[in-house]
C-alpha positions in Angstrom: -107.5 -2.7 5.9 -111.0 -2.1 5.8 -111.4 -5.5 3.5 -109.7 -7.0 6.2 -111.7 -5.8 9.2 -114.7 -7.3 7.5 -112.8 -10.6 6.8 -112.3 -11.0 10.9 -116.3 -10.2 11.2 -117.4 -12.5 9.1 -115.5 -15.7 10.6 -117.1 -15.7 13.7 -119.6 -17.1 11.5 -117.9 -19.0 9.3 -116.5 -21.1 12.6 -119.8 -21.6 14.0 -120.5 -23.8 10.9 -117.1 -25.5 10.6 -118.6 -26.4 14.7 -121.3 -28.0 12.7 -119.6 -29.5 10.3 -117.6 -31.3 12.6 -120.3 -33.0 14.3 -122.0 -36.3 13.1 -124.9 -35.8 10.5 -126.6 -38.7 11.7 -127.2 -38.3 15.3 -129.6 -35.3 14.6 -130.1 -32.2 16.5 -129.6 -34.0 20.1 -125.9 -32.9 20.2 -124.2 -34.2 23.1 -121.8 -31.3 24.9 -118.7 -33.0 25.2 -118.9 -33.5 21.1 -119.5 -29.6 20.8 -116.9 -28.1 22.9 -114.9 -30.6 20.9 -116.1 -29.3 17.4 -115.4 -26.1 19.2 -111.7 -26.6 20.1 -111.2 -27.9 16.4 -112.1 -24.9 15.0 -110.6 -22.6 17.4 -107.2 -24.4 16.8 -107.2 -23.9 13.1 -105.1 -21.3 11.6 -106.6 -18.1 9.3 -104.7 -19.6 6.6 -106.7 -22.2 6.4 -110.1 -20.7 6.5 -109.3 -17.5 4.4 -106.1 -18.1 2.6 -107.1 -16.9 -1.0 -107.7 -13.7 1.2 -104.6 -13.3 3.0 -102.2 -14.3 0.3 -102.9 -10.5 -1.3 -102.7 -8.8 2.1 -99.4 -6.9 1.8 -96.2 -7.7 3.4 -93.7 -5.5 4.7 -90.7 -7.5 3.6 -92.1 -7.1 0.2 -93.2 -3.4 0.4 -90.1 -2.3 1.2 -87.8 -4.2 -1.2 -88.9 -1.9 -3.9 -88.4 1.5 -1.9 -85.2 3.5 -1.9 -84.1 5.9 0.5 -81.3 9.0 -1.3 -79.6 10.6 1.3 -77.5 14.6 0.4 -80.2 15.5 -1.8 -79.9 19.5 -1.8 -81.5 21.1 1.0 -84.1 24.5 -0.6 -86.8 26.4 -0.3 -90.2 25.5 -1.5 -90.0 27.8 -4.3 -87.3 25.7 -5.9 -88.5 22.3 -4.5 -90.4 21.8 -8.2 -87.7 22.1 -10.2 -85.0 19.9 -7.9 -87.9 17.4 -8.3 -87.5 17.1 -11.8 -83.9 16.9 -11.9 -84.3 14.2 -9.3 -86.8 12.1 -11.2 -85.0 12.8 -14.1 -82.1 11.1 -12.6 -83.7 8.1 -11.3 -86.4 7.5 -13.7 -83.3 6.1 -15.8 -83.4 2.9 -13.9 -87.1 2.4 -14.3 -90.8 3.4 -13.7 -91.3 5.5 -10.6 -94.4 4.1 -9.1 -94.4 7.5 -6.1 -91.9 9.4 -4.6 -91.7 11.8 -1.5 -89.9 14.6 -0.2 -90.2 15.6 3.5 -90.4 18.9 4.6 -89.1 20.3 8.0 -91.4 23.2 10.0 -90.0 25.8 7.6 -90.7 24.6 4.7 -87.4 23.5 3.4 -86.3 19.8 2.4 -84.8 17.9 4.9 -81.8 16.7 2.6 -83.2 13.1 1.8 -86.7 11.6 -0.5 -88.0 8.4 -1.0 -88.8 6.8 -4.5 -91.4 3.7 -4.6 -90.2 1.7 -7.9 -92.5 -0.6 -9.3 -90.3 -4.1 -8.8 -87.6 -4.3 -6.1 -85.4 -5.4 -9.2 -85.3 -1.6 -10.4 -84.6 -0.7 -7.2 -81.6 -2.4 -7.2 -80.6 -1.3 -10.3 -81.0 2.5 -8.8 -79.4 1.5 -6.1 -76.1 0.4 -8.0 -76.3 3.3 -10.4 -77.0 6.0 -8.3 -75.5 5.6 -4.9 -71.9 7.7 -5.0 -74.0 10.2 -8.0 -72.3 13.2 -7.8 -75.5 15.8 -8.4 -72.5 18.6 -7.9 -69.1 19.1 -5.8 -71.4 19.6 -3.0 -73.9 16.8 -3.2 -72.7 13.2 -3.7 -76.3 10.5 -3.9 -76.4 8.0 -1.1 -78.8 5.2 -1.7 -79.9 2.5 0.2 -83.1 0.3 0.2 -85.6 1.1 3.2 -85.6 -2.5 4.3 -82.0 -2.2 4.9 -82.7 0.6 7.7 -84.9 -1.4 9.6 -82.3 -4.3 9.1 -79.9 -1.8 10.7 -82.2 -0.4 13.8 -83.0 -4.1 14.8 -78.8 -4.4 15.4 -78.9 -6.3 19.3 -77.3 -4.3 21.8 -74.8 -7.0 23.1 -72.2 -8.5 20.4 -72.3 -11.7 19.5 -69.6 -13.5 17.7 -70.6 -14.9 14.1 -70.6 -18.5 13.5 -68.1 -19.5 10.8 -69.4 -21.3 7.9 -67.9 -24.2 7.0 -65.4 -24.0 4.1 -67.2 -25.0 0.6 -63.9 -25.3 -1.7 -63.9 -23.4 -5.1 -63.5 -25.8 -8.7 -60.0 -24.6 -9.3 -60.7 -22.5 -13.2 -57.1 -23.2 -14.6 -56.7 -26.8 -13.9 -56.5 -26.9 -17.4 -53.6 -25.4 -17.9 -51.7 -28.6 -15.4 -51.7 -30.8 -18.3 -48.5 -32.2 -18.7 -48.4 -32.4 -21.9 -49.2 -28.7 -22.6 -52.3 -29.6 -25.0 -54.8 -27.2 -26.2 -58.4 -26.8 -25.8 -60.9 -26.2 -28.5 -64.5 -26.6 -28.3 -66.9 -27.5 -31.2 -71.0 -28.0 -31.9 -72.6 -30.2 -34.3 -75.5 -32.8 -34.8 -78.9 -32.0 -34.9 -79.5 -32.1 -31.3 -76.3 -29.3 -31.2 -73.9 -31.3 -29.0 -71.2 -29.5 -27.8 -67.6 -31.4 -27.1 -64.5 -29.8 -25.9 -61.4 -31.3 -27.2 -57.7 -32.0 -26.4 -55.6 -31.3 -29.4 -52.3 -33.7 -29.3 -50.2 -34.0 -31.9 -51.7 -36.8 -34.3 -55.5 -36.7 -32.7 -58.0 -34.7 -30.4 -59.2 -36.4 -26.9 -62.3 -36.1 -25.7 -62.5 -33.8 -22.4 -66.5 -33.1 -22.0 -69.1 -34.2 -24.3 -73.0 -33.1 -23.7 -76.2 -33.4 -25.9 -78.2 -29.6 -25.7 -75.2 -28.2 -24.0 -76.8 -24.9 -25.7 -79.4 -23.3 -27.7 -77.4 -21.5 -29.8 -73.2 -21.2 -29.4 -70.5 -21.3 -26.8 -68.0 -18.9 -25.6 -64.8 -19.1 -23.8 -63.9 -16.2 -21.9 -60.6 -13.9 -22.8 -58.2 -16.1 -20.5 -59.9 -19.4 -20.6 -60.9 -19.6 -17.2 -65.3 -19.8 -18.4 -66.9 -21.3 -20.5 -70.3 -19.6 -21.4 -73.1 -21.0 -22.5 -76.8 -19.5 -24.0 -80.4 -20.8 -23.2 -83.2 -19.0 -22.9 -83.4 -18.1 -19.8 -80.4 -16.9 -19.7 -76.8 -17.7 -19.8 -74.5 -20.1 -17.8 -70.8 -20.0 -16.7 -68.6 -23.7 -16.8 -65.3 -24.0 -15.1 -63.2 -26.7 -13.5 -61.9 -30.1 -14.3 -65.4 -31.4 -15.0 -67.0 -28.0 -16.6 -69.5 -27.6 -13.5 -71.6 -24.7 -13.4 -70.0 -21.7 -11.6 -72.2 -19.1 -12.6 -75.7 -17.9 -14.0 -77.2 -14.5 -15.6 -80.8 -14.6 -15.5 -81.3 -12.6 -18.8 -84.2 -14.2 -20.7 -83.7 -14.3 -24.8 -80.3 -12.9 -24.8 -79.3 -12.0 -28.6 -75.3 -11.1 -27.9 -73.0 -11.3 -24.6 -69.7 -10.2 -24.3 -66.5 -11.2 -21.4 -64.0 -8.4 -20.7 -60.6 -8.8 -21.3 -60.4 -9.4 -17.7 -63.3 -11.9 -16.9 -64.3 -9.6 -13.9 -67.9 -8.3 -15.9 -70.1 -9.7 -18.5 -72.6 -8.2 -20.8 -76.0 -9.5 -21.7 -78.0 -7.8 -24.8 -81.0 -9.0 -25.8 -83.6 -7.3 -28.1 -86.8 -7.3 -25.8 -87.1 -5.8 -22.4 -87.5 -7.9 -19.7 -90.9 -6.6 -18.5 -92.9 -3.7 -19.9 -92.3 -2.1 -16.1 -88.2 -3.0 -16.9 -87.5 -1.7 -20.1 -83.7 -2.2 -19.7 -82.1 -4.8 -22.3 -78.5 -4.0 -21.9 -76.8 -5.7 -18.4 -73.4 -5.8 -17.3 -72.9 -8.2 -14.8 -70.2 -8.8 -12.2 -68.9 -12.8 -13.4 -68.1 -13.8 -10.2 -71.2 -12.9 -7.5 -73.5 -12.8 -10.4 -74.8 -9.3 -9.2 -76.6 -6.4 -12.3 -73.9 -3.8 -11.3 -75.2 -2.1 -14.2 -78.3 -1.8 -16.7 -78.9 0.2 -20.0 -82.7 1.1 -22.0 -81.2 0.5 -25.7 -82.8 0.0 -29.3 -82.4 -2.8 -31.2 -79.0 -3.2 -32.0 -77.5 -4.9 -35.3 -73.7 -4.5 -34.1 -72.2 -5.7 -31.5 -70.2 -5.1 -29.6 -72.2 -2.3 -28.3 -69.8 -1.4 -25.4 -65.4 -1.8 -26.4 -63.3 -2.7 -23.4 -59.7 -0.9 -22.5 -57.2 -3.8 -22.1 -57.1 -4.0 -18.5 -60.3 -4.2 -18.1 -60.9 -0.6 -16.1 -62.5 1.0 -19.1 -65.6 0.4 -21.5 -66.9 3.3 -23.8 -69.2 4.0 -26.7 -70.2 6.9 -29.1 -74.0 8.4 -28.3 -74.2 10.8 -31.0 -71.2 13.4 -31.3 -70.1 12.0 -27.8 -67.8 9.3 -26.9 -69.2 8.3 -23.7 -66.1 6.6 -20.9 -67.1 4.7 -18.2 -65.1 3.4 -15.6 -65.0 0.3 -13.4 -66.4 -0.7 -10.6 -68.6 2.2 -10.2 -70.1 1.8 -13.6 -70.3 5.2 -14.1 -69.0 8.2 -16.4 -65.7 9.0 -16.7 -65.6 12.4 -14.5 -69.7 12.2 -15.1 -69.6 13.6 -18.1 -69.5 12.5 -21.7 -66.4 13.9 -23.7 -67.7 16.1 -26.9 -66.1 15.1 -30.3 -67.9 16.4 -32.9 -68.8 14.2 -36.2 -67.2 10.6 -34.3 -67.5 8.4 -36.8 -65.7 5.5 -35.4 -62.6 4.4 -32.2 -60.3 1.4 -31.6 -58.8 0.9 -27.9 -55.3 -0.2 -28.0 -54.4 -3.9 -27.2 -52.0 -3.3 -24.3 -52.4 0.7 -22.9 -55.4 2.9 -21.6 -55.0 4.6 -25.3 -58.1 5.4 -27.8 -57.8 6.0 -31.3 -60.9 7.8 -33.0 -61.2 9.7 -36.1 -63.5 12.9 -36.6 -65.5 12.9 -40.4 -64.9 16.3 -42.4 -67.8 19.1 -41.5 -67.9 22.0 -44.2 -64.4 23.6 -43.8 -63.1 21.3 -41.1 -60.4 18.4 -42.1 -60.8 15.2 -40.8 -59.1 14.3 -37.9 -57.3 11.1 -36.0 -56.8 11.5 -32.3 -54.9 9.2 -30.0 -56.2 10.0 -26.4 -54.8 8.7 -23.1 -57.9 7.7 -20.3 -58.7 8.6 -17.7 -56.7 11.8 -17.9 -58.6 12.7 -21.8 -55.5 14.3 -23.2 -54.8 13.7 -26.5 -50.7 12.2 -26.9 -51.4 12.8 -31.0 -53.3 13.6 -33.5 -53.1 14.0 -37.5 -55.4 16.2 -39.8 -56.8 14.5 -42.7 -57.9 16.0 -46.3 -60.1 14.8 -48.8 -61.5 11.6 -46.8 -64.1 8.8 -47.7 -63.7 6.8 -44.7 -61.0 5.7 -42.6 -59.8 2.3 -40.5 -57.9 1.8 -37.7 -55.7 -1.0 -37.0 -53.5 -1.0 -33.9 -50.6 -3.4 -33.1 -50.9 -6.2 -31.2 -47.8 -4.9 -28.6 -49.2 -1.3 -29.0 -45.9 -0.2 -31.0 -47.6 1.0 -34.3 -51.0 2.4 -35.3 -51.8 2.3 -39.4 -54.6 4.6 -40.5 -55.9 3.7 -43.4 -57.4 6.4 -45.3 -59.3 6.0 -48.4 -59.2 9.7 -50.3 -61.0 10.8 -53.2 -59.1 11.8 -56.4 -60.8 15.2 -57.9 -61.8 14.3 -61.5 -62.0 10.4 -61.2 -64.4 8.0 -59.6 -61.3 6.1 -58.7 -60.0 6.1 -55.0 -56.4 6.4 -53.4 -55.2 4.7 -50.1 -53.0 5.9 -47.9 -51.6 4.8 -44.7 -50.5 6.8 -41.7 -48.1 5.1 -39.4 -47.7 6.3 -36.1 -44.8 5.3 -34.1 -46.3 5.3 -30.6 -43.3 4.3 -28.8 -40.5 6.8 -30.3 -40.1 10.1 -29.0 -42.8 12.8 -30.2 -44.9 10.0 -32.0 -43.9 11.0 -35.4 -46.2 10.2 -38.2 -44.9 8.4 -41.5 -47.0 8.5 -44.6 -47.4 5.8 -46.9 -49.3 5.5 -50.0 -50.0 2.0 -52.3 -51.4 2.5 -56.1 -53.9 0.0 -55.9 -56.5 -1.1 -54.5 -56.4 -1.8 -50.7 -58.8 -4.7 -48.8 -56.9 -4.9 -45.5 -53.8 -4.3 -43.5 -52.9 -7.4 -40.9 -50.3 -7.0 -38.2 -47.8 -9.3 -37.1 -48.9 -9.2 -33.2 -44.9 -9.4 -32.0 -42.2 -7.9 -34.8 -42.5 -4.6 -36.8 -44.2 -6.4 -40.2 -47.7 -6.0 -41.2 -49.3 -7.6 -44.4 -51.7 -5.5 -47.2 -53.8 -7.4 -49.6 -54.5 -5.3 -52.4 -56.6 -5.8 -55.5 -59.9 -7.1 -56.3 -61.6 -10.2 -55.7 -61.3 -11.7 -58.3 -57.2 -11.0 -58.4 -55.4 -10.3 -55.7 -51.8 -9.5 -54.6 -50.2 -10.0 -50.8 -47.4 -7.6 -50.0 -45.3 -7.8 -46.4 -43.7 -4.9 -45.1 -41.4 -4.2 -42.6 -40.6 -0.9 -40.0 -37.0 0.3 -39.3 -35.9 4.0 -39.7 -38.1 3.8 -43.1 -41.1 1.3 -43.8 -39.6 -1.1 -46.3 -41.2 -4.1 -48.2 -40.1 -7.7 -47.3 -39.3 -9.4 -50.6 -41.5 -9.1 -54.2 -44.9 -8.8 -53.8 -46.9 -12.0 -54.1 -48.9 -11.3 -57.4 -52.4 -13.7 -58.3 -53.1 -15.1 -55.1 -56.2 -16.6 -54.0 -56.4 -14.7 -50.6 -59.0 -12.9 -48.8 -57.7 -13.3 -45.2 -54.5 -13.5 -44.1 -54.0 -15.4 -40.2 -51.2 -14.4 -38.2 -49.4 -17.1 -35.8 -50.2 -15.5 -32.3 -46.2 -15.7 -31.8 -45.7 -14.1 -35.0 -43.4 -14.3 -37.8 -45.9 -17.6 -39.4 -48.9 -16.6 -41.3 -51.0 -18.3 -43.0 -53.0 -16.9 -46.6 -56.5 -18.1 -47.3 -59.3 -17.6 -49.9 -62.4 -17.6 -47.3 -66.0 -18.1 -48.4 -65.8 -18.2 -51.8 -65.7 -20.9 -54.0 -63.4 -19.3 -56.9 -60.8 -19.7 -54.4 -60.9 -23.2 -54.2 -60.1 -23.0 -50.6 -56.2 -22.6 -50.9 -54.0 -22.3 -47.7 -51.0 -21.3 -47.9 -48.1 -21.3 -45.4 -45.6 -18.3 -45.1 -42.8 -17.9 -43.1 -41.7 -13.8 -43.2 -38.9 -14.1 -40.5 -36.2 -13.6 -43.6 -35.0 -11.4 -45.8 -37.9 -12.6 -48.3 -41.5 -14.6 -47.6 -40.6 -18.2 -47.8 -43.5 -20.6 -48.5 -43.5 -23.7 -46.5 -46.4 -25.6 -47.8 -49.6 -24.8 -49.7 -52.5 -27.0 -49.4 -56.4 -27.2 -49.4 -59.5 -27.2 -47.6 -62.8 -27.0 -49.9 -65.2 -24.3 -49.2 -63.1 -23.5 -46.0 -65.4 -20.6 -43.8 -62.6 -19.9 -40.8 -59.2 -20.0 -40.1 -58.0 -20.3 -36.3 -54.6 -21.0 -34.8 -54.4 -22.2 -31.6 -53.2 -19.5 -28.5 -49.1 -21.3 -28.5 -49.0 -20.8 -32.8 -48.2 -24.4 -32.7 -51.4 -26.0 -34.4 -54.2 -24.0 -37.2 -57.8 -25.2 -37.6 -59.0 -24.8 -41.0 -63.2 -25.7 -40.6 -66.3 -25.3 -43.1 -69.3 -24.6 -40.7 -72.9 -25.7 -41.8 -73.6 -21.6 -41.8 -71.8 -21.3 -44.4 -71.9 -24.2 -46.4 -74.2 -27.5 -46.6 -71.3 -29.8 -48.1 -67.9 -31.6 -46.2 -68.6 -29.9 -43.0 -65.9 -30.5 -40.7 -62.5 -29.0 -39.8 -58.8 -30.2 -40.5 -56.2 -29.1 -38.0 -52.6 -28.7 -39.3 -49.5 -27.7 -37.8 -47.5 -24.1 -38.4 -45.4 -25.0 -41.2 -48.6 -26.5 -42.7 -48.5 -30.5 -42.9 -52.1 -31.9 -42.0 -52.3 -33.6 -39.1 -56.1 -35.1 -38.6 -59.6 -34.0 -39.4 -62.8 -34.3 -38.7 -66.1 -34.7 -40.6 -68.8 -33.4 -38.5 -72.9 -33.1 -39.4 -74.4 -29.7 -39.0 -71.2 -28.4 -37.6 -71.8 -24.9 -36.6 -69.0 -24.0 -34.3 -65.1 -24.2 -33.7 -63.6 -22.1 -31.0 -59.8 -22.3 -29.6 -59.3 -22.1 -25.6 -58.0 -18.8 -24.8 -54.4 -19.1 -22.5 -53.6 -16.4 -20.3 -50.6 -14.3 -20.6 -47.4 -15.6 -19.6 -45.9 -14.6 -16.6 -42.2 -15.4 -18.0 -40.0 -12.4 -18.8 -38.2 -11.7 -22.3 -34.8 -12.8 -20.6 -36.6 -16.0 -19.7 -37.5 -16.9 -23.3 -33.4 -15.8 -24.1 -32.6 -18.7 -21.4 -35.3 -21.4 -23.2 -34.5 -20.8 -26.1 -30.6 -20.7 -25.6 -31.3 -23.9 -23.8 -33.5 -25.9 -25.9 -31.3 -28.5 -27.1 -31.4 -29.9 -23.4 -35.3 -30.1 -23.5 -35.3 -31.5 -27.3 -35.0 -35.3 -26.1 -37.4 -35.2 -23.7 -39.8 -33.5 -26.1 -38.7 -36.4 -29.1 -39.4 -39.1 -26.4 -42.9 -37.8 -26.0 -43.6 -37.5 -30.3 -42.8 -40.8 -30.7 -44.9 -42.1 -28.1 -48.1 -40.0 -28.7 -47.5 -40.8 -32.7 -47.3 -44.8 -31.9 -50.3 -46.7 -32.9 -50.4 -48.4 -29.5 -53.9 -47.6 -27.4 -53.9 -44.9 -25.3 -54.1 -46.7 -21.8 -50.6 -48.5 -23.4 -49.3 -45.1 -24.2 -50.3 -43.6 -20.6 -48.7 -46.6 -19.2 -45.5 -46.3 -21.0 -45.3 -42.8 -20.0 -45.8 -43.8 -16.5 -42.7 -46.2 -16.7 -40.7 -43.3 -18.3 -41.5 -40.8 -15.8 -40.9 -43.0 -12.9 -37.4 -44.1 -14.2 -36.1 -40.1 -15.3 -37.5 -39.2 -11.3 -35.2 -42.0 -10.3 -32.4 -41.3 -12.4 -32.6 -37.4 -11.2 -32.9 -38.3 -7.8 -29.6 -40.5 -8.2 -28.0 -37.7 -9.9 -28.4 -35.4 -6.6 -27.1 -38.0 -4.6 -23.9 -38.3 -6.9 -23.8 -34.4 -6.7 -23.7 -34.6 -3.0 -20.9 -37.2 -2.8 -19.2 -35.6 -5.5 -19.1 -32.4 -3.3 -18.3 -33.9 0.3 -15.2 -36.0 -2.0 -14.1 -32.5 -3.1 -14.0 -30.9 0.6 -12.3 -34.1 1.6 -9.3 -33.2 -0.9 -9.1 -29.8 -0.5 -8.0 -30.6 3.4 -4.2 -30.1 3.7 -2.8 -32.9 6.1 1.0 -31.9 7.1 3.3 -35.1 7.2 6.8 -35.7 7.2 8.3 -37.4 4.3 11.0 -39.9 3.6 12.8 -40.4 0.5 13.1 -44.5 -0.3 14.6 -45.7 -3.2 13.0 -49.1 -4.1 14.7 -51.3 -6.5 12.4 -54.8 -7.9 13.3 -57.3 -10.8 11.7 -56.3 -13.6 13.0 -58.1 -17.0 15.9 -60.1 -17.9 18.0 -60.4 -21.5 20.4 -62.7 -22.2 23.3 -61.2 -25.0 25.0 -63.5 -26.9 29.4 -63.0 -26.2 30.6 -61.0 -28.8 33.3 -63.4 -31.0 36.0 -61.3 -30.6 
């Protein structure tokens, strides 16, 4: 203020020389008057701004101090002798968001707080990220944190008296995020990065070829993601990362998150995380964001090291849930509020590990042994924490979890030590999750397990077992007893086995390694026995994708993995190739997620009990997407076809409709009197010879 004062004394002076630096130079000291009241009223007009600018541009602003100021309302209301100590829990508290720059707690005439403080961060940024982790804090069941920014109270006491009605924007329309899914012919979407300038396509997978849908040069700096139902696509830069939807992939979103390492969609699109390794600012130490997908808005922010895993955070299925272990806690938090589950973190002690089921509010977690203590799997239901059942555990190395795709089954696979021998045993634990009591079958293989897969819609699951170098692939099946499906298949060169999202189709590959000679092989396991319905090959093969409908499977060999053939061949379930595609520096294939169908199981009984009435139409349309004409002929002969079937079915309801008014006409019962009349008419006439007698 002071600097300021001193600024308004000087410029008296500085004006009287702008007065004579308006005036001529030449004509000399004999200033005529009108010229220097007209100097005069040019320098009086002239704004400070323009005189003292660099000066006023640091003189602070009110909008701008006040952005960064909070306001917590229901702060306990004490004496001064315990006003220290509920200022440290306070800052405590809020010096999780971010530096505390000052804070302030008012005092009433007897020395007690007034039930409110005010905390000066050092960015209005932090302030908001206080504001949308604190405000609804429960300090106790007597105090519950209201925050708002100070700005917003002036907002609110500068409210007119009279009411006037709001102007109504005018309607901006949204880019509808599942046109996509209004293809007529049902085709899938994949998306795919190559070249040296990293251009990103996404494709339309038909039957014999893919179509182009969007093609861009430095689409993204480093990969692409499509979100859990297909409705984003996200992209990475950095300075941050951007969301695509619509027809034409316009931008719909952005998360200002410079040099994000990882980011993460949950399973129902409504948040996104952003991680990266360095802080934003020295002032905003938080690296960890979770955004809201479609406002944009920080809902949330974490101070984390630098992670090597990810994810860091594990959704529920619905969406409502994400949790993590801190320690011997496994921390809950639930949505929107972004906070704790109950505030608190649940205590397991030695939590080594936890797996959210696919389709319920259910975690699966498993406790290491401590001294005397057995190990221990848990199933707990959220939010209510109570476990539905649990098994104790003996002897235990380490332990994996894999949970059904329909939520059915949980195998534990538990790798135990054998006393006297450096060799291992597995054994799996099968819970039965929708029987009554969840009872607990045990089930042990001699050798050597790599991996259990699931088949994500019957009772089967699939065990490699083995080495490397030799491997065998048995399929197993659940009834009243867990019974294998056929012989085992012995010598196989698998390492991954790919389940058709429908089920029942799987397919067995050698991944990322060359001894396997990239082998695929095709496996139908609805029978009494695996039956093999095609074995093929895709050198030095690195991923193995089906597509969301288990009609079509990508096999691709990504530049990451290997410099030679990069590419990817697309083949369909029973395993004949259909087309591929050699790509340069191709780093990425990724399949469009669909979201879940809306039809009910006795709507697939009536398709499927009706699917010889949709088999023409779906013959018609093979034969015209596998002709070699172009595809403007093809679109044009598709045209023809479609007009002519909505002409023929719009004939057919006309012919219904006479059909029915010639049925009411003969149902009518007309009463007449009848006559009977014998008619008699020449018909034929034969001549008989006389007999000679």
């Amino acid at each position: 203020t002071t600097l300021l004062y001193t600024i308004k004394f000087e410029l008296g002076y500085l004006k009287c020389a702008m007065v004579a630096l308006c005036l001529d130079e030449d004509v000399g000291q004999n200033y005529h008057e009108d010229d220097v009241e007209e100097a005069q009223r040019l320098v009086e007009e002239m704004d400070d701004s323009v005189l003292i600018g660099d000066f006023l541009s640091k003189k602070p602003r009110a909008d701008k101090t006040t952005e960064n100021v909070i306001i917590v309302d229901n702060i306990p209301v004490t004496d001064s002798s315990k006003l220290a100590k509920l200022t440290n829990v306070l800052l405590k508290i809020f010096g999780k968001c971010g530096v505390i720059d000052n804070h302030h707690i008012p005092l009433d005439d007897n020395k007690k707080t007034k039930g409110y403080m005010f905390i000066v961060y050092k960015n209005a940024q932090v302030a908001t990220t206080a504001i949308s982790s604190c405000n609804g804090y429960k300090l106790d069941k007597n105090h519950c944190f209201a925050v708002n920014r100070l700005s917003d109270f002036e907002t609110y006491m500068d409210i007119p008296e009279t009411w006037e009605e709001p102007h109504p924007e005018p309607y901006k329309p949204q880019v509808n995020l599942k046109s996509w899914l209004l293809d007529p012919d049902c085709h899938d979407h994949f998306a795919i990065i190559h070249g040296k300038n990293r251009d990103t396509e996404v494709h339309s997978c038909g039957p014999t070829q893919a179509y182009p849908v969007q093609q861009r040069e430095n689409w993204t700096e480093s990969h692409v993601k499509f979100s859990p139902k297909g409705s984003y696509l996200a992209t990475c830069h950095k300075q941050g990362i951007a969301l695509w939807g619509g027809p034409d992939f316009t931008r719909v979103g952005r998360f200002l998150h410079p040099n994000v390492t990882y980011f993460q969609f949950s399973p129902c699109e409504r948040y996104f995380i952003t991680y990266s390794k360095t802080p934003v600012s020295p002032e905003d130490p938080q690296n960890l964001i979770i955004w809201e997908t479609r406002s944009c808005l920080n809902k949330r922010a974490f101070s984390l090291p630098v992670l090597n895993y990810w994810p860091y955070f594990k959704w529920s299925s619905d969406g409502k849930f994400f949790a993590t272990i801190t320690g011997d806690n496994l921390s809950i938090y639930s949505t929107p509020s972004m906070k704790l589950l109950d505030n608190k973190k649940i205590a397991v002690q030695n939590i080594k590990d936890f797996v959210w089921c696919p389709c319920e509010n259910w975690i699966a977690y498993w406790q290491s042994e401590n001294k005397d203590i057995p190990a221990r799997v848990t199933i707990m239901a959220v939010p209510s924490c109570e476990p539905i059942s649990a098994k104790n555990l003996f002897n235990v190395n380490n332990i994996e979890i894999f949970w059904q795709q329909a939520g059915n089954y949980l195998a534990v696979k538990v790798d135990r030590s054998i006393k006297n021998k450096k060799e291992s045993e597995n054994v799996f634990e099968i819970f039965r999750l929708r029987e009554k009591d969840i009872p607990v079958e045990n089930f042990e293989i001699k050798s050597k397990v790599m991996s259990l897969y699931w088949d994500p819609k019957g009772p089967r699951f699939a065990v490699i077992q083995g080495d490397l170098g030799r491997t065998d692939v048995s399929f197993f099946k659940i009834g009243e007893k867990i019974l294998p499906i056929g012989k085992t298949l012995a010598n196989k060169k698998c390492n991954c086995i790919k389940w058709s999202p429908q089920g029942q189709y799987c397919v067995l590959a050698g991944l990322n390694n060359i001894s396997f000679d990239g082998v695929l092989e095709f496996w139908d396991i609805g029978g009494d026995a695996p039956t093999l319905m095609n074995e093929s090959s895709h050198f030095m093969v690195t991923n193995i994708a089906w597509d969301p409908t288990g009609r079509y499977v990508c096999s691709s060999n990504t530049y990451g993995g290997h410099s030679v053939e990069n590419g990817y061949s697309m083949w369909n379930f029973q395993g004949s190739k259909l087309f591929e595609a050699s790509l340069e520096n191709f780093v990425q294939f990724q399949w469009r997620p669909r979201p879940p169908t809306l039809l009910k199981d006795s709507d697939y009984k009536a398709i499927k009990k009706n699917m010889k009435s949709y088999t023409r139409d779906f013959e018609i349309k093979d034969r015209l997407s596998q002709s070699k004409a172009s595809k403007e002929l093809i679109e044009k002969r598709r045209a023809v076809y479609d007009d002519f079937m909505a002409y023929r079915r719009k004939k057919e309801k006309d012919l219904e409709v006479l059909r029915l008014q010639y049925t009411e006409l003969r149902s009518e019962t007309v009463e007449e009197e009848y006559m009977e009349e014998i008619i008699e008419f020449f018909m034929k006439e034969e001549v008989e010879p006389a007999s000679k007698e």
